[in-house]
C-alpha positions as CSV (number, residue, x, y, z in Angstrom):
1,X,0.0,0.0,0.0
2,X,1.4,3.2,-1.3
3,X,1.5,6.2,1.1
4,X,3.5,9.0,0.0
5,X,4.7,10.0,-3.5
6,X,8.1,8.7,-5.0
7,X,10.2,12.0,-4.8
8,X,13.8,10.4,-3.4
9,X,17.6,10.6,-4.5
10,X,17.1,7.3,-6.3
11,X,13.5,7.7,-7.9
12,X,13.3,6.4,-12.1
13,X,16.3,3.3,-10.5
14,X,14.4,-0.4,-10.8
15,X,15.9,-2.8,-8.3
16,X,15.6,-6.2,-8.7
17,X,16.1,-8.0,-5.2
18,X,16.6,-11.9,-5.2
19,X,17.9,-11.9,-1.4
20,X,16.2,-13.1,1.8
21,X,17.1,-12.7,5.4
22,X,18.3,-9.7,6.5
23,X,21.7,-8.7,4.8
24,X,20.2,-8.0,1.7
25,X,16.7,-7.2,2.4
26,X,17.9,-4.1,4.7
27,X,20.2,-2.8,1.5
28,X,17.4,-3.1,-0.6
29,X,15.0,-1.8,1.8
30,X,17.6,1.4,2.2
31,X,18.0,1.7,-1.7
32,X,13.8,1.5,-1.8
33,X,13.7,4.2,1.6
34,X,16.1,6.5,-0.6
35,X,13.3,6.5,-3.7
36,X,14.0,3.4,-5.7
37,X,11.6,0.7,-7.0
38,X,12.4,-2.2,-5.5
39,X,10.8,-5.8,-7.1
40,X,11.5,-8.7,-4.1
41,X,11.1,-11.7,-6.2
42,X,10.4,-14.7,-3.3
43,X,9.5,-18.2,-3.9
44,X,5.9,-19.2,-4.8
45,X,4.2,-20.4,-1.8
46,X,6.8,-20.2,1.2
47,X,8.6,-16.5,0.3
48,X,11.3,-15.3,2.1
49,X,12.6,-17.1,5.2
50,X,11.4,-14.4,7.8
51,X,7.9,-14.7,6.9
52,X,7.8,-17.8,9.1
53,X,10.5,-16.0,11.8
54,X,8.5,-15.3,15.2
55,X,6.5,-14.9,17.1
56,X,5.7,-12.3,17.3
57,X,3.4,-12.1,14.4
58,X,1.7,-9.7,13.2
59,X,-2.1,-11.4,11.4
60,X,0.2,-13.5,9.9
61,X,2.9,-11.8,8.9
62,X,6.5,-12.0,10.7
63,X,7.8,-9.2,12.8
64,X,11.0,-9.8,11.8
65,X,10.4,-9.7,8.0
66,X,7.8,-6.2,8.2
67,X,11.4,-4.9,10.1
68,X,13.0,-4.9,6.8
69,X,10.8,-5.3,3.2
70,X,8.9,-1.6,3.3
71,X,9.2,0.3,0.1
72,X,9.3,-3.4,-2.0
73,X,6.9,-5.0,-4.2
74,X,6.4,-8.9,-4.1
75,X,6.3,-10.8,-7.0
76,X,6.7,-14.9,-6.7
77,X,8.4,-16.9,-9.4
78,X,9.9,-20.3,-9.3
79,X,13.5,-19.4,-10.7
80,X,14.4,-23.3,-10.9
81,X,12.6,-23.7,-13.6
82,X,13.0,-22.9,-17.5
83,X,10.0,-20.6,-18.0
84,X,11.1,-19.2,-14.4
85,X,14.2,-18.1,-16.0
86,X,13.3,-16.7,-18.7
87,X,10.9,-14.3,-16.7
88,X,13.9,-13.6,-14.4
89,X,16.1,-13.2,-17.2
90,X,13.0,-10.4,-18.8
91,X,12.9,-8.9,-14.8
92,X,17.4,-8.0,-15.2
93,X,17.1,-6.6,-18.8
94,X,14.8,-3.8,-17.1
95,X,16.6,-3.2,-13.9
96,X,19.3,-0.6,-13.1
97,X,20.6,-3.1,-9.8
98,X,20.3,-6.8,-9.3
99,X,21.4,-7.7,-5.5
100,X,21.3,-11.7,-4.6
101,X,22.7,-13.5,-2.1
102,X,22.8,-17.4,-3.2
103,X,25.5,-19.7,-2.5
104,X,27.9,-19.2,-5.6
105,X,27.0,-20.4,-8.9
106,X,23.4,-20.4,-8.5
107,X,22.4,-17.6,-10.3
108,X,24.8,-18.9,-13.1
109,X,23.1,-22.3,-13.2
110,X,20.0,-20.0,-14.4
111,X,22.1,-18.3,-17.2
112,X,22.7,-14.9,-15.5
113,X,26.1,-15.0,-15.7
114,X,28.6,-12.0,-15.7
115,X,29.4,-12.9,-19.6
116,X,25.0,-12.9,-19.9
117,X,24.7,-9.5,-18.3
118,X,27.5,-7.9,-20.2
119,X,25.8,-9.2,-23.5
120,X,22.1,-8.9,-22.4
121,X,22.1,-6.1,-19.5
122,X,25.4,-3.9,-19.6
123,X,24.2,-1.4,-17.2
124,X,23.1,-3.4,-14.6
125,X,24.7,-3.3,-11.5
126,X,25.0,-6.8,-10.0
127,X,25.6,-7.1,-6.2
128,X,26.4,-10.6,-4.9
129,X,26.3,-11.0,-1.1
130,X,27.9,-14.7,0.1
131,X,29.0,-16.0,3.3
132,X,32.4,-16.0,2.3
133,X,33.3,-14.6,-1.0
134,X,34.3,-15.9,-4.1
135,X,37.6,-17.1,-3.8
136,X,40.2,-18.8,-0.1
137,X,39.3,-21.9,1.2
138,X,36.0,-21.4,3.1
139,X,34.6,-19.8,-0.1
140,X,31.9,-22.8,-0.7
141,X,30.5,-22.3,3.1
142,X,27.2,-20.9,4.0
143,X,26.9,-17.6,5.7
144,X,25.1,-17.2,9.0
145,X,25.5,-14.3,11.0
146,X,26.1,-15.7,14.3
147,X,28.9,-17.8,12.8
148,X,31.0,-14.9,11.4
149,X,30.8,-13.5,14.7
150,X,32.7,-16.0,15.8
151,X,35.1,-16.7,13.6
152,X,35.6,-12.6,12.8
153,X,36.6,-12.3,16.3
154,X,34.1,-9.9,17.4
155,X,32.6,-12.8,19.6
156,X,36.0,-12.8,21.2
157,X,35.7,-9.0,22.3
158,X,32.8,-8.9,23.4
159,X,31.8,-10.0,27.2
160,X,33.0,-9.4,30.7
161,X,36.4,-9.7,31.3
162,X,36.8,-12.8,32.9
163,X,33.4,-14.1,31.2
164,X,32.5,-15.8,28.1
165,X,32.7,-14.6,24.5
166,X,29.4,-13.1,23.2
167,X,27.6,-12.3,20.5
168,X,26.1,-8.9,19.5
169,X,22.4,-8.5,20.7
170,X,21.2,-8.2,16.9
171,X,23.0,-10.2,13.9
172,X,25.4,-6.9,13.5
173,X,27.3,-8.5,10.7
174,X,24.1,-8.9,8.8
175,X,23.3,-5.6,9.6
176,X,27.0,-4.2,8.5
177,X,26.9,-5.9,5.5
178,X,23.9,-4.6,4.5
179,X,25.3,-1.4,4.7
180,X,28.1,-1.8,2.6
181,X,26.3,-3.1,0.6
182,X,24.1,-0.1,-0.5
183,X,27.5,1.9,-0.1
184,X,29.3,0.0,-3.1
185,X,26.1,-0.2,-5.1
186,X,26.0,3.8,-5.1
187,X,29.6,4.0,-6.1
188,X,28.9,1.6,-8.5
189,X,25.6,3.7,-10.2
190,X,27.8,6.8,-9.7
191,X,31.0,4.9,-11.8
192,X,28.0,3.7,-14.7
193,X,27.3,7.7,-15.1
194,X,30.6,8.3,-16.2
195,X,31.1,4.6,-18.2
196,X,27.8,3.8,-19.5
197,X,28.1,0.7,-17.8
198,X,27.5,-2.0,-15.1
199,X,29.7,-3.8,-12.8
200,X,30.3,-7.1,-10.5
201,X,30.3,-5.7,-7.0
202,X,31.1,-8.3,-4.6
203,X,30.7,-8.5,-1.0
204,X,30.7,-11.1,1.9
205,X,30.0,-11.6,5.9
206,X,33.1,-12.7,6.6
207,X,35.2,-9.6,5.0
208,X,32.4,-7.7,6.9
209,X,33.2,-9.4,10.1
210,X,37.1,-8.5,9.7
211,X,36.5,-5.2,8.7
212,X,34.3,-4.0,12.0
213,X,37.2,-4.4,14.0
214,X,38.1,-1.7,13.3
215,X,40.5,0.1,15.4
216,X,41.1,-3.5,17.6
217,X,42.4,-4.7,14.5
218,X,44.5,-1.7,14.0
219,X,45.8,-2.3,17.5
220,X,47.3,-6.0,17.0
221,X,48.8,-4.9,13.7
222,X,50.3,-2.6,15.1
223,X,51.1,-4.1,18.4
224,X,51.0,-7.9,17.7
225,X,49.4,-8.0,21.0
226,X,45.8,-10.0,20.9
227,X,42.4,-8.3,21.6
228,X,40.7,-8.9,24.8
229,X,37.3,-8.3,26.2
230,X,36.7,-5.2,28.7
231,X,33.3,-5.6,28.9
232,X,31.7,-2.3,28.6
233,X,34.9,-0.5,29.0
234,X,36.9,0.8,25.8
235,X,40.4,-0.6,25.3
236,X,41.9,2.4,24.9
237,X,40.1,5.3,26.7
238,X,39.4,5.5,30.5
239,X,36.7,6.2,31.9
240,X,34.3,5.1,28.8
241,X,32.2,2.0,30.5
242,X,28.9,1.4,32.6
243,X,29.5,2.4,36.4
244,X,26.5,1.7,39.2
245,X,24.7,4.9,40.4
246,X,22.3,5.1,43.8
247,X,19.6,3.1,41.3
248,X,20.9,1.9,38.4
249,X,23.6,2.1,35.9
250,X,24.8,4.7,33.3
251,X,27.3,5.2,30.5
252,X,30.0,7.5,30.9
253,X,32.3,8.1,28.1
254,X,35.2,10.5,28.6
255,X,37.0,11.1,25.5
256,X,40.2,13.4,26.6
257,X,41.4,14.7,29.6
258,X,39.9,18.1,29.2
259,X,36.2,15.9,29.7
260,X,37.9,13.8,32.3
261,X,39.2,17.1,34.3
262,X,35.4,18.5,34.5
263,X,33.9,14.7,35.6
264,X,36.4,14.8,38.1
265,X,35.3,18.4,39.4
266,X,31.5,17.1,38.9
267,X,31.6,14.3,41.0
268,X,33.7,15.6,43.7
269,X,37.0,14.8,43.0
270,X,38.7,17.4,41.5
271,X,41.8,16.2,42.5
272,X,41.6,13.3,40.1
273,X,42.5,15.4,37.4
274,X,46.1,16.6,38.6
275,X,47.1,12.9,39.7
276,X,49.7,11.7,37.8
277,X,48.1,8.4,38.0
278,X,44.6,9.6,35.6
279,X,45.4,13.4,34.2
280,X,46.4,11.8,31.2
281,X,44.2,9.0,29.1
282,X,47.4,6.8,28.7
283,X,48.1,6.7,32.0
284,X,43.9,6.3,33.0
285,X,44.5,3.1,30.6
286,X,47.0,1.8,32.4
287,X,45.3,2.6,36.1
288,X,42.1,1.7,34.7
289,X,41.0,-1.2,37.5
290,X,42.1,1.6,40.1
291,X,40.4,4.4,38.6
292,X,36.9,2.5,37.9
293,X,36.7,1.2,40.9
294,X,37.0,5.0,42.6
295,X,34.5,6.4,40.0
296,X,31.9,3.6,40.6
297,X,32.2,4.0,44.3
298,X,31.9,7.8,43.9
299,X,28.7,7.5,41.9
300,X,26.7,5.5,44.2
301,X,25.7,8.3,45.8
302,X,22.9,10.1,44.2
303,X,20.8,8.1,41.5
304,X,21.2,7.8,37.8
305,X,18.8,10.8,36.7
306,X,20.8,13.5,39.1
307,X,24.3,12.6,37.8
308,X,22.8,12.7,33.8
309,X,21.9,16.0,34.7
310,X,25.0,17.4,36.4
311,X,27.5,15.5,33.8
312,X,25.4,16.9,31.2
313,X,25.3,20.3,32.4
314,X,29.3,19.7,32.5
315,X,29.4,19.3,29.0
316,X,30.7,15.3,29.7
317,X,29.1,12.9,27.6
318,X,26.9,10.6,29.7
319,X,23.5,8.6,29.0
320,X,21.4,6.1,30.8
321,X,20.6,2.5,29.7
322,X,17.5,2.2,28.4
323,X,15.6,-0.8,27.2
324,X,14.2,-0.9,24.0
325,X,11.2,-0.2,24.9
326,X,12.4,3.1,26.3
327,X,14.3,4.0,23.5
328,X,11.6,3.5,21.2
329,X,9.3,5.5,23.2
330,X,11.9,8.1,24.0
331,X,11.1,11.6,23.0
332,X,13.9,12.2,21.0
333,X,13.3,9.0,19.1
334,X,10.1,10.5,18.0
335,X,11.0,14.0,17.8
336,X,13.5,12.2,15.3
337,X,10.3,10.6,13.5
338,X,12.6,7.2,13.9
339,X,9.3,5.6,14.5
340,X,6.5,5.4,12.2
341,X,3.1,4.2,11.4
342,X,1.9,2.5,8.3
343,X,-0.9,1.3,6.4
344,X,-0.5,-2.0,5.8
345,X,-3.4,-4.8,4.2
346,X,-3.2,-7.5,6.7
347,X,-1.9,-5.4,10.1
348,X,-3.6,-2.1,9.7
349,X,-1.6,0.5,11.3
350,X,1.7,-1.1,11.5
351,X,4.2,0.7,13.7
352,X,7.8,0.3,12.0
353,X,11.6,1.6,12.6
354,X,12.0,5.4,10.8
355,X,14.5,6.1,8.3
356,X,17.8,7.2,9.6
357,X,19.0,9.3,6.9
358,X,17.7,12.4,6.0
359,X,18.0,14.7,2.4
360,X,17.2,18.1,2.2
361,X,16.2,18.0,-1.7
362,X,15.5,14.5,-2.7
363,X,13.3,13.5,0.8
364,X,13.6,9.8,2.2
365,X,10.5,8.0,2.4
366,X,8.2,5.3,3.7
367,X,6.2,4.9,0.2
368,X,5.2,1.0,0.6
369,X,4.3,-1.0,3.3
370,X,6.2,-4.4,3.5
371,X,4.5,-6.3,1.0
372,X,2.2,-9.6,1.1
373,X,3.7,-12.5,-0.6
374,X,3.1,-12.0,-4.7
375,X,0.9,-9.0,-3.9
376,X,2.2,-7.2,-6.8
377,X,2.9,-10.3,-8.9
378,X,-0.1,-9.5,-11.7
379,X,1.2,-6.0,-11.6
380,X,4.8,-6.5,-12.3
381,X,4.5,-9.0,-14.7
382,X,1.3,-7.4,-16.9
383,X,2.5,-3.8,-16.5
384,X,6.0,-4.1,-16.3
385,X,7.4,-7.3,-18.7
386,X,4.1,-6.8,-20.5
387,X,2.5,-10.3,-20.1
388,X,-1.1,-11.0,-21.1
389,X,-3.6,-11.9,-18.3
390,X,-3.6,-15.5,-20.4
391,X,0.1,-15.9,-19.7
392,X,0.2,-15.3,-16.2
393,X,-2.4,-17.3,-15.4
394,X,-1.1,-20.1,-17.7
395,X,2.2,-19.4,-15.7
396,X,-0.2,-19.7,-12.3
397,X,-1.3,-23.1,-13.3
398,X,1.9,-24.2,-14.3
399,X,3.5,-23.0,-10.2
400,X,5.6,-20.8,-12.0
401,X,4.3,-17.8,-9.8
């Protein structure tokens, strides 16, 4: 169901989205938030995985798939089959992106192959999400989130000190991936407006996984000393952890000794900042047990609320830990529209996650509401590959879609 006008920095682009899950579902659903039409080709009868994901459930439909298929329409089609293929192979000769995340070679057993697009559909822009890329040993492996984690080592960093590696509360490499994902397909539209044509862009969870390490990465290349887990605490700036107030628990997150001289003053220790133990951030990392274990004492003395306020006021960043229920009722969240409410055909008024980017001239927006399986399948195959109503049903009775 349609409920604002296409208007966005992408509007006129077809995407053609053969993925299911999350990683490429949430880079299709950002290329379809920024304007784009996005076709989400599923299978006939079962459809992406996440429609069955839950409870919860919405009527039917799967919390976890409404989270990230808005701004898509649905069309079923059986791409195992030869009249399958040659639909799929009409759907990529009139698309500007094709993302898919099969195991490799599947899309080649259909006949899209990178010699087939070049020949049949130079400008598109294929995307290929895998597990674990095209080429090295593990390249033949499924990709599951939870899995990367692990062998990424971000499950290895994460965790109290002393506890057990742990995994990120959503599946973050998904998530990441998904990102990158839309990044590389933008460069790769922007490089087709100066070459006329389309690319290969490749990406996987596991190069995903490596790359969010980020600066801990940095750190043992540098160093050639291993990572190890802190907890909430950051491995190379003290104080930036949880610390236990009168009633709770908030984040503090000092990031130079200027900050770290005023949450001294603030919470009564002024004297903190001149001791050549903690003036300086290298030497805080070094005295970090010594120093957290003043500042948590120091804090249990007035409750969470009162020291937000005075850190705050001190210009030191600080913030309590909310639930996601609080977060997603908090007034900022929906001064910063980051929830909205839908229309959809089976829910009603379905409240979803906002869009978090914003364009002054070309406005992000919510245009569809996740889509029923095949809603859109008549629509997409009469109005956009021109198919008379005899065909598709002739395709219906055959299970094509």
């Amino acid at each position: 169901m349609s409920t604002e006008k296409a208007s966005g920095a992408l509007e006129g682009l077809r995407v053609l989205d053969l993925t299911r899950i999350l990683a490429g579902p949430l880079c299709t659903q950002m290329l379809g938030d920024m304007g784009a039409d996005v076709i989400k080709v599923e299978p006939p009868g079962a459809g992406d995985d996440t429609r069955t994901w839950g409870p919860p459930f919405v009527n039917g439909e799967s919390a976890y798939f409404l989270g990230v298929n808005r701004n898509k329409r649905s069309l079923t089609l059986n791409m195992g089959v030869k009249a399958g293929q040659e639909v799929l192979a009409q759907l990529v000769k009139k698309a500007d992106v094709l993302v898919e995340n099969f195991k490799l070679g599947t899309l080649e057993k259909w006949g899209i192959t990178n010699a087939w697009l070049e020949k049949n559909a130079p400008r598109v822009v294929r995307c290929s999400i895998t597990g674990y890329g095209s080429s090295g040993p593990d390249a033949a492996l499924p990709g599951y989130d939870f899995i990367l984690q692990a062998e990424s080592g971000l499950m290895s960093i994460c965790g109290e000190p002393d506890g057990t590696p742990t995994k990120y509360g959503v599946a973050i490499v998904d998530v990441v991936t998904g990102l990158y994902a839309c990044n590389a397909i933008l460069a790769a539209l922007a490089a087709r407006n100066r070459t006329g044509r389309g690319q290969h862009v490749e990406l996987c969870l596991y190069d995903s996984g490596i790359a969010m390490l980020i600066n801990v990465a940095s750190n043992y290349l540098v160093s050639g000393k291993d990572a190890r887990r802190y907890g909430n605490g950051h491995p190379s700036v003290v104080p930036y952890t949880t610390y236990p107030t009168a009633d709770g628990l908030i984040a503090v997150a000092v990031g130079n000794d200027a900050q770290f001289a005023r949450f001294a003053e603030t919470i009564g220790y002024a004297e903190w900042g001149r001791d050549p133990r903690f003036a300086k951030n290298p030497d805080r990392v070094i005295n970090r047990e010594a120093l957290d274990a003043l500042i948590a004492h120091a804090l249990q003395r007035e409750p969470s609320a009162a020291w937000i306020g005075k850190l705050r006021a001190a210009g030191v960043p600080c913030g309590p830990i909310n639930s996601v229920a609080e977060a997603l009722t908090d007034p900022h969240t929906l001064a910063r529209r980051m929830v909205r409410t839908v229309k959809h055909p089976k829910a009603g008024d379905l409240k979803m996650v906002g869009i978090p980017f914003r364009f002054s001239g070309t406005p992000e927006a919510i245009r569809r509401a996740p889509p029923l399986l095949g809603q859109h399948t008549e629509e997409v195959l009469g109005t956009e590959l021109g198919l008379s109503a005899e065909r598709i049903a002739q395709l219906r009775a055959e299970k094509v879609v």
